[in-house]
OpenMM code with the backbone's topology and positions (N, CA, C; nanometers):
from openmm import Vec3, app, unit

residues = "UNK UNK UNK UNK UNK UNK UNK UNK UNK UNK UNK UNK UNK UNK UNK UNK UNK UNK UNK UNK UNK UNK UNK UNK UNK UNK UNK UNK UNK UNK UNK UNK UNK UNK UNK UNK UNK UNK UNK UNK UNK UNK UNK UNK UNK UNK UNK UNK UNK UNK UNK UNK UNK UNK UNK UNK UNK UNK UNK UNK UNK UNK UNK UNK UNK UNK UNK UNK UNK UNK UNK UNK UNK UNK UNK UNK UNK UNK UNK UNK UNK UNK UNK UNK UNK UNK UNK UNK UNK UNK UNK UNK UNK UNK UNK UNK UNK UNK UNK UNK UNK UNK UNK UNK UNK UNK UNK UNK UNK UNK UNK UNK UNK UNK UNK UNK UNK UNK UNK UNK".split()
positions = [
    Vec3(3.3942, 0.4693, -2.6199),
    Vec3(3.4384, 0.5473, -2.5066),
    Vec3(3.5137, 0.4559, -2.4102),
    Vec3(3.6294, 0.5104, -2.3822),
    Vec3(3.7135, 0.3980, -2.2908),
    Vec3(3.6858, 0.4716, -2.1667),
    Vec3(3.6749, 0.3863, -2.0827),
    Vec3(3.6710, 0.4335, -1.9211),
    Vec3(3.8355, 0.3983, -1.8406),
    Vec3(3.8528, 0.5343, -1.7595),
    Vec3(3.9704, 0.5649, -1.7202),
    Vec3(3.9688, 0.4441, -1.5890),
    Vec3(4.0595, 0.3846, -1.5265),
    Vec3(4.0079, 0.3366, -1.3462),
    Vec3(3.9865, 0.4730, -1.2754),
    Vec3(3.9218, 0.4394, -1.1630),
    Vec3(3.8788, 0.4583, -1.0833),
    Vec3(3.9890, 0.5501, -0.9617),
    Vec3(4.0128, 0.6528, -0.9341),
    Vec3(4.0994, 0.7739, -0.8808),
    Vec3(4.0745, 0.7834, -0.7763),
    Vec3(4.0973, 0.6586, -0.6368),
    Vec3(4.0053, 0.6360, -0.5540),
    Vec3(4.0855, 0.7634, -0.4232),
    Vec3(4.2305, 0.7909, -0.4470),
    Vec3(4.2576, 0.8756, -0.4255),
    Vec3(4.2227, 1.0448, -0.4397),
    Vec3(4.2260, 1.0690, -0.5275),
    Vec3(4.1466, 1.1583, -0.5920),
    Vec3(4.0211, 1.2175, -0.5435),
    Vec3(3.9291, 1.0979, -0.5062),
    Vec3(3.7775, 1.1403, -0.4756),
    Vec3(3.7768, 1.1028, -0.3047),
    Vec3(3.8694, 1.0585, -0.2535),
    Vec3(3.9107, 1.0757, -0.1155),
    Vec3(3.9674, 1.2405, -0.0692),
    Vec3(4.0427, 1.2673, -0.1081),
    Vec3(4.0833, 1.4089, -0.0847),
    Vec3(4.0300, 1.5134, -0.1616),
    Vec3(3.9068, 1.4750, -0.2513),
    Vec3(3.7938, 1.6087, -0.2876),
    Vec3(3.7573, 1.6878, -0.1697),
    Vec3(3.7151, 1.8093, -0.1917),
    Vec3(3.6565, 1.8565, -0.0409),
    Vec3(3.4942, 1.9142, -0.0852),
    Vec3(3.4549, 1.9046, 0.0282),
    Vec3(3.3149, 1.9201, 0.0417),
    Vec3(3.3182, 2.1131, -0.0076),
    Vec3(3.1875, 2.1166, -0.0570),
    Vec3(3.1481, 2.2970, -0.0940),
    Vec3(3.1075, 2.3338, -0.0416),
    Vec3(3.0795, 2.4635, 0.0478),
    Vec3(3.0662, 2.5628, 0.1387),
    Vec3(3.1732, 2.4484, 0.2876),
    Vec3(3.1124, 2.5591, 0.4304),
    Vec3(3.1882, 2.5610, 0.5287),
    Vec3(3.1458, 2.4547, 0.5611),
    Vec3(3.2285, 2.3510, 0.6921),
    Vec3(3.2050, 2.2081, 0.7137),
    Vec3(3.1324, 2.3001, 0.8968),
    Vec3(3.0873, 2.1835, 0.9340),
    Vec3(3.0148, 2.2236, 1.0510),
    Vec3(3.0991, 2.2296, 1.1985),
    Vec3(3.1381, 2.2917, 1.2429),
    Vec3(3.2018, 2.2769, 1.3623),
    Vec3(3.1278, 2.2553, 1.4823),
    Vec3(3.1905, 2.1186, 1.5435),
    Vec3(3.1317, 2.0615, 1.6784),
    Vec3(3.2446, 2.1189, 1.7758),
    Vec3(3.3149, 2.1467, 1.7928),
    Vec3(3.4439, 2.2097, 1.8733),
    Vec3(3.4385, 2.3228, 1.8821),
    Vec3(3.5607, 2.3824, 1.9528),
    Vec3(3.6296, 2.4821, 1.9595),
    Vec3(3.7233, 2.4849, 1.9253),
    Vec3(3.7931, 2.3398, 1.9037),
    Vec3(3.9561, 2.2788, 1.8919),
    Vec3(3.9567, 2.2344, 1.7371),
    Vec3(4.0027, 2.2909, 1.6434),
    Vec3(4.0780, 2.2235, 1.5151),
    Vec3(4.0684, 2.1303, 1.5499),
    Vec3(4.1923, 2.0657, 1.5970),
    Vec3(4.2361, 1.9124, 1.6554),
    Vec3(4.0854, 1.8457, 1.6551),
    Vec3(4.0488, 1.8469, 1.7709),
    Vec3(3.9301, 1.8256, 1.7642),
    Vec3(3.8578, 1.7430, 1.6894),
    Vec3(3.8005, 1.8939, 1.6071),
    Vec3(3.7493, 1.8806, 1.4982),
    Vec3(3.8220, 1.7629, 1.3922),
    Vec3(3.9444, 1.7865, 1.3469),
    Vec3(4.0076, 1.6781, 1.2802),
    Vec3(3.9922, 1.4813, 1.3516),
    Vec3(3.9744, 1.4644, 1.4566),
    Vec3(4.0324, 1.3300, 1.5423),
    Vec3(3.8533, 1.3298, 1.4972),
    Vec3(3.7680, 1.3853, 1.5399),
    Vec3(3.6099, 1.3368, 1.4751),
    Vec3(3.6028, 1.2786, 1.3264),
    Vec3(3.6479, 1.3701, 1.2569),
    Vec3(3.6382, 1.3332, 1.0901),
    Vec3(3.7003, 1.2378, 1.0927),
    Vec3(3.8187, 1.1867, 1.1718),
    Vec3(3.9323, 1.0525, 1.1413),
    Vec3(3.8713, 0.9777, 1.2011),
    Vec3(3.8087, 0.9834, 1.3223),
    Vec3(3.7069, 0.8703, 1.3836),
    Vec3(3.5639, 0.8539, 1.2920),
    Vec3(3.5176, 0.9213, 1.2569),
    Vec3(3.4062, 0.8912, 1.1755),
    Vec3(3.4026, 0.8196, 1.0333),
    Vec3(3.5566, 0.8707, 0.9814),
    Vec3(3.5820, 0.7771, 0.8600),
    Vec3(3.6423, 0.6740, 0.8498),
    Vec3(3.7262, 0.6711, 0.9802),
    Vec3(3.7262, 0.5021, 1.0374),
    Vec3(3.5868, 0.3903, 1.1166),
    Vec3(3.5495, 0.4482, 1.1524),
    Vec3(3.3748, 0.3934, 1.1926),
    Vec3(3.2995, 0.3675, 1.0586),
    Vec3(3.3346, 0.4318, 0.9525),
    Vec3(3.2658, 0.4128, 0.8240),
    Vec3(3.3116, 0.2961, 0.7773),
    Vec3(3.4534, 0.2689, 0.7645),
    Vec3(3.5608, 0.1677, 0.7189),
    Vec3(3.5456, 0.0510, 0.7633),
    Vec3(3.5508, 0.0477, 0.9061),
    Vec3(3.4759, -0.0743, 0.9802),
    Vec3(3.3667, -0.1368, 0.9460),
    Vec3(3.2438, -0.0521, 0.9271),
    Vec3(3.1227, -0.0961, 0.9380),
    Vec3(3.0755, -0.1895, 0.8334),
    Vec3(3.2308, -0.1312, 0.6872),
    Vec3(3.2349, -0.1909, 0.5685),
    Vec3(3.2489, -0.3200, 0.5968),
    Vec3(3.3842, -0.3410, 0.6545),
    Vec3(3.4704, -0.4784, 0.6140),
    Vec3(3.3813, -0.5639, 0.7625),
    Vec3(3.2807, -0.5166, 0.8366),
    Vec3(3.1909, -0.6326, 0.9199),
    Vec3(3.0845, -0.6980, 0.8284),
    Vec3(3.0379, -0.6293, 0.7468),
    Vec3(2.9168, -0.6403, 0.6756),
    Vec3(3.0117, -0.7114, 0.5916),
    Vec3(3.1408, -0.7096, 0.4935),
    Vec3(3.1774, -0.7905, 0.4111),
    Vec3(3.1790, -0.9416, 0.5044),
    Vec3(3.2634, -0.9225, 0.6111),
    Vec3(3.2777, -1.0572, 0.6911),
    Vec3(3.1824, -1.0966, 0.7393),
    Vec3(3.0172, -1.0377, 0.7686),
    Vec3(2.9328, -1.1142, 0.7424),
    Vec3(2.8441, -1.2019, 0.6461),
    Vec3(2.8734, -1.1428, 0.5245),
    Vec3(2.8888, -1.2205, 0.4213),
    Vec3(2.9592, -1.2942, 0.3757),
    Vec3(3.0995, -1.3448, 0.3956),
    Vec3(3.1943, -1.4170, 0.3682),
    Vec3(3.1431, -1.5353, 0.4621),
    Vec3(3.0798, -1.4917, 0.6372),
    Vec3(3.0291, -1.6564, 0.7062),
    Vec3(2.9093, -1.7058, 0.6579),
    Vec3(2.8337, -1.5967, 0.5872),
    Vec3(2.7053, -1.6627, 0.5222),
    Vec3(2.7540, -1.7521, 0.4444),
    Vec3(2.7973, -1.6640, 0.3608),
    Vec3(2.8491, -1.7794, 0.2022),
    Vec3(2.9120, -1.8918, 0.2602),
    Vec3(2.9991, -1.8738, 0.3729),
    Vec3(3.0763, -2.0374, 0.3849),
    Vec3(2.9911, -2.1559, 0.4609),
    Vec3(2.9060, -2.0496, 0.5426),
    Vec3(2.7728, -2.1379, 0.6020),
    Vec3(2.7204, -2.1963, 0.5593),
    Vec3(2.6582, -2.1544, 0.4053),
    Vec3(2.5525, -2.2001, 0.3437),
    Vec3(2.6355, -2.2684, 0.2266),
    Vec3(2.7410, -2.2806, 0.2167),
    Vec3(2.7899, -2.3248, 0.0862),
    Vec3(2.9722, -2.3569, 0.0927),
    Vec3(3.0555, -2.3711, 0.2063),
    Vec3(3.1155, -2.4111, 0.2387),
    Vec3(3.2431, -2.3865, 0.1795),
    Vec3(3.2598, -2.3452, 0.0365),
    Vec3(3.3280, -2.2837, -0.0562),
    Vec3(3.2660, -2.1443, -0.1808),
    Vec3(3.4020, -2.0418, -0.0766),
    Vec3(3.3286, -1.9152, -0.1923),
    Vec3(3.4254, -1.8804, -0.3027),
    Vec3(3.3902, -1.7713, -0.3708),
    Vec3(3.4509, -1.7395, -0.4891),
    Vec3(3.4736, -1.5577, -0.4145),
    Vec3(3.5332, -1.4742, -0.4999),
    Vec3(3.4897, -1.2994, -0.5129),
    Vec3(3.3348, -1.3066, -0.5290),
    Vec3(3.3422, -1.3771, -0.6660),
    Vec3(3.2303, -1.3299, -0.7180),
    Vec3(3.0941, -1.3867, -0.6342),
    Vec3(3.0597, -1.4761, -0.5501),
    Vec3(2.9939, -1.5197, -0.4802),
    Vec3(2.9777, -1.3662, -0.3652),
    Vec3(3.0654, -1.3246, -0.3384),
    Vec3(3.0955, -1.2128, -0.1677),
    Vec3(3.0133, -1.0995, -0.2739),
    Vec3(3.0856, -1.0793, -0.4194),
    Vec3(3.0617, -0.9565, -0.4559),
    Vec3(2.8774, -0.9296, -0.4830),
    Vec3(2.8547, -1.0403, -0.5280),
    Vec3(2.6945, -1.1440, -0.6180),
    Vec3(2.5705, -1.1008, -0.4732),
    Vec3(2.6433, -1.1076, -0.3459),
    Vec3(2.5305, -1.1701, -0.2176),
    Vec3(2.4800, -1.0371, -0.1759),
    Vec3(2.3123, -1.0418, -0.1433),
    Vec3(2.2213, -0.9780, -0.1417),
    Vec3(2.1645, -1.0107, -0.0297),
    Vec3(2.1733, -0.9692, 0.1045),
    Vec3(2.1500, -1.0243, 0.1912),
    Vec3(1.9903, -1.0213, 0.2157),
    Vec3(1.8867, -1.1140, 0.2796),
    Vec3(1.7455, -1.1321, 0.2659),
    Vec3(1.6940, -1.0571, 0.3445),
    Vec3(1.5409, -0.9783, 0.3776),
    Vec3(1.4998, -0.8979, 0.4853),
    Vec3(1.5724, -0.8947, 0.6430),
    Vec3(1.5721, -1.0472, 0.6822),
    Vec3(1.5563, -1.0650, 0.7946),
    Vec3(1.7474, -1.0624, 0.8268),
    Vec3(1.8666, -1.1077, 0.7350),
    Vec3(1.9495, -1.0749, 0.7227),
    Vec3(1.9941, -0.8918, 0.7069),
    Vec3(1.9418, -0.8553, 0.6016),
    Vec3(1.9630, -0.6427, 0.6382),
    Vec3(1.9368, -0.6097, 0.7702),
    Vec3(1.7857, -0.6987, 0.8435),
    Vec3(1.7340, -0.6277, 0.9535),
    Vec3(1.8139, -0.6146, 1.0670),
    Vec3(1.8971, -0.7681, 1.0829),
    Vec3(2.0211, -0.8247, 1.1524),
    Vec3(2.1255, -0.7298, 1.1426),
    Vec3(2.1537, -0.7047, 0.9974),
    Vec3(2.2875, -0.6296, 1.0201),
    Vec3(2.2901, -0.4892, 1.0455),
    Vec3(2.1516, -0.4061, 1.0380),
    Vec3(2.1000, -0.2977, 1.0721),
    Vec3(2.1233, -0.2639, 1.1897),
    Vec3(2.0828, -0.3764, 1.3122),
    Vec3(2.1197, -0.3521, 1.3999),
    Vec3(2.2246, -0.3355, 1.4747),
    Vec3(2.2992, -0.4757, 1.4012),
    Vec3(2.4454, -0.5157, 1.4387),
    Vec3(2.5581, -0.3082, 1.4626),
    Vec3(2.4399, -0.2548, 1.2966),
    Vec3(2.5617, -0.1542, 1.2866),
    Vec3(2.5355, -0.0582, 1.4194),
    Vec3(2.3849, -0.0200, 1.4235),
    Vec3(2.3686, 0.0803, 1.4993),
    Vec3(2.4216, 0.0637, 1.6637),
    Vec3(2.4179, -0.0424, 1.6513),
    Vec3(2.4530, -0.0894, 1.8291),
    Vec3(2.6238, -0.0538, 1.7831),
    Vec3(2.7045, -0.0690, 1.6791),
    Vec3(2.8407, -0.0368, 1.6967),
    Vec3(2.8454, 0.1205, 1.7420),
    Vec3(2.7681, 0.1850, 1.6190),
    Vec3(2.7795, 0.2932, 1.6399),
    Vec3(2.7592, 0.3900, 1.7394),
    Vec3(2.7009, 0.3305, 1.7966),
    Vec3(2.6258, 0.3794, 1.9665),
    Vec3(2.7580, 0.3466, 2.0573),
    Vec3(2.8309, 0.2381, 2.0472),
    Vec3(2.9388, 0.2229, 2.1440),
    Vec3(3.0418, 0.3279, 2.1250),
    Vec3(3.0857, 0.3053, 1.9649),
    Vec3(3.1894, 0.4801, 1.9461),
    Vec3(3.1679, 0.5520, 2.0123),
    Vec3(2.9799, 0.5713, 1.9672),
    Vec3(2.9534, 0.7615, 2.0723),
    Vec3(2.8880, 0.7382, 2.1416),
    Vec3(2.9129, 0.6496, 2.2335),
    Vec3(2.8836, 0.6626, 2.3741),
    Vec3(2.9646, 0.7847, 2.4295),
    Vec3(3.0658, 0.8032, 2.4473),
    Vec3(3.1650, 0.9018, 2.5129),
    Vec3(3.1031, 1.0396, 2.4785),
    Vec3(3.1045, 1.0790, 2.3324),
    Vec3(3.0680, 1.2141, 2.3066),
    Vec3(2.9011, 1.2529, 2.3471),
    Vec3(2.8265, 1.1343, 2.3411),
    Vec3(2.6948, 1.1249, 2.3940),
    Vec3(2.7184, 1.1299, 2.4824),
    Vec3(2.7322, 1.0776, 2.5934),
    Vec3(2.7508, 1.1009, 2.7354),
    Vec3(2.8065, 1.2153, 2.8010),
    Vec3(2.9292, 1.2866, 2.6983),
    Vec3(2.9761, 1.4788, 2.7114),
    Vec3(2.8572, 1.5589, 2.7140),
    Vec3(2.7717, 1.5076, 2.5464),
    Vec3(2.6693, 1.6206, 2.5505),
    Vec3(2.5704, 1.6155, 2.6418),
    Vec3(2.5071, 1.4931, 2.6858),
    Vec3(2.4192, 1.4800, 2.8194),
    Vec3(2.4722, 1.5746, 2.9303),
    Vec3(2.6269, 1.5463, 2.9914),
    Vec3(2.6680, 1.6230, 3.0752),
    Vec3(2.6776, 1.7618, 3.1138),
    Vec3(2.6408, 1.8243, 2.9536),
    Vec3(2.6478, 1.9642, 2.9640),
    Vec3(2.5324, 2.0502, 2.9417),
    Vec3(2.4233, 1.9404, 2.9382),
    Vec3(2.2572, 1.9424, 2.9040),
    Vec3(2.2550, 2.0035, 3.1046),
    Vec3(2.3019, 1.8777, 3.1645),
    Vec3(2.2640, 1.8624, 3.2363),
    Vec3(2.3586, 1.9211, 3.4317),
    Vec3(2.4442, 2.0401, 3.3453),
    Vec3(2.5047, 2.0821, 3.3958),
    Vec3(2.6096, 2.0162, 3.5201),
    Vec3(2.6684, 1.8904, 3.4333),
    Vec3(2.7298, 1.8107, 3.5004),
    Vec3(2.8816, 1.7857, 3.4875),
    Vec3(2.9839, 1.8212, 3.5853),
    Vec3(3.1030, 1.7802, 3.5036),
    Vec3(3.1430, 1.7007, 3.4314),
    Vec3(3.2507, 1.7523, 3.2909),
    Vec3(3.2890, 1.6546, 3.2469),
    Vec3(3.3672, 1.5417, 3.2975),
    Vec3(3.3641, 1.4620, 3.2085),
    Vec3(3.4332, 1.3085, 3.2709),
    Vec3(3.5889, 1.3276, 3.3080),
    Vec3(3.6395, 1.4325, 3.1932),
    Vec3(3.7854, 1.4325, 3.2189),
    Vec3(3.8123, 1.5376, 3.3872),
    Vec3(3.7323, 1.6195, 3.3724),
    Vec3(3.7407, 1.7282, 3.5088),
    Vec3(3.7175, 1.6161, 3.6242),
    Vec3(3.6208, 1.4954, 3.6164),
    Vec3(3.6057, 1.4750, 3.7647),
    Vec3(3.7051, 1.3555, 3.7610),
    Vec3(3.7703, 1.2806, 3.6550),
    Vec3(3.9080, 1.2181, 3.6488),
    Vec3(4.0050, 1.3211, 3.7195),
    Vec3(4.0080, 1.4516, 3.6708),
    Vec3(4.1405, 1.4967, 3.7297),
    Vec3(4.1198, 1.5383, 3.9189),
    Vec3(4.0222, 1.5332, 3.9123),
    Vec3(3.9915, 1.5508, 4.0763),
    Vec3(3.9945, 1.4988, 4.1632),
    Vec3(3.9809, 1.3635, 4.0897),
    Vec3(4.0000, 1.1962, 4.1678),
    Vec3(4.1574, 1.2129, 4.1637),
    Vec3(4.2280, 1.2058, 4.0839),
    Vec3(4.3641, 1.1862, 4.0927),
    Vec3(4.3919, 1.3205, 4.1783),
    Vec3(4.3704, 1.4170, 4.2378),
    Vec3(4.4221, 1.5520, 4.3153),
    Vec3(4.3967, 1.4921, 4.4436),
    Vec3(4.3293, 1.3943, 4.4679),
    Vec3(4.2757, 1.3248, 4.5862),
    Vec3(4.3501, 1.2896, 4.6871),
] * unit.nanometer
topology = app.Topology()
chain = topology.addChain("A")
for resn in residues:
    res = topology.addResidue(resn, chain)
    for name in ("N", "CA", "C"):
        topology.addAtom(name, app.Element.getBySymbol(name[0]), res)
């Protein structure tokens, strides 16, 4: 059985089955989330690679692929980068966290009391 490569295109523009969840009212919106979220995904990749690329050169001063591809990072290393991610991810949505607080808490939004300051 020969194996075809990999259609990385292909399984990028698959779409999900049944309806996707709407956080909006706005298409747009809705779209700039999915593009921010699958760029926040993308990131989170190539930190975790570049934290492995300073391990390996840390500990061994010269790497290979196969060294970056090989590395298994140890408890206390996952636990590190566990955090590293969630604290990113918290900075992204800070903003949309801080919308939904605002409307918990019957507070204007950030952009309404921006435009009020500038009417000033």
């Amino acid at each position: 059985m020969s194996e075809s490569p990999l259609d990385w295109m292909a399984l990028a523009n698959r779409k999900a089955k049944g309806k996707r969840p709407d956080y909006f009212d706005n298409g747009q919106d809705e779209l700039m989330l999915s593009m921010l979220m699958a760029l926040v995904g993308e990131v989170s990749v190539v930190r975790e690679r570049l934290d492995t690329v300073e391990r390996l050169l840390d500990s061994q001063g010269c790497i290979e692929r196969s060294d970056i591809e090989a590395f298994v990072p140890d408890q206390e290393q996952a636990l590190e980068r566990g955090m590293l991610t969630r604290e990113f991810i918290f900075r992204v949505m800070r903003g949309p966290h801080q919308a939904a607080e605002a409307l918990k808490e019957n507070e204007p939004a950030l952009s309404e009391v921006s435009k009020e300051l500038r009417d000033i």
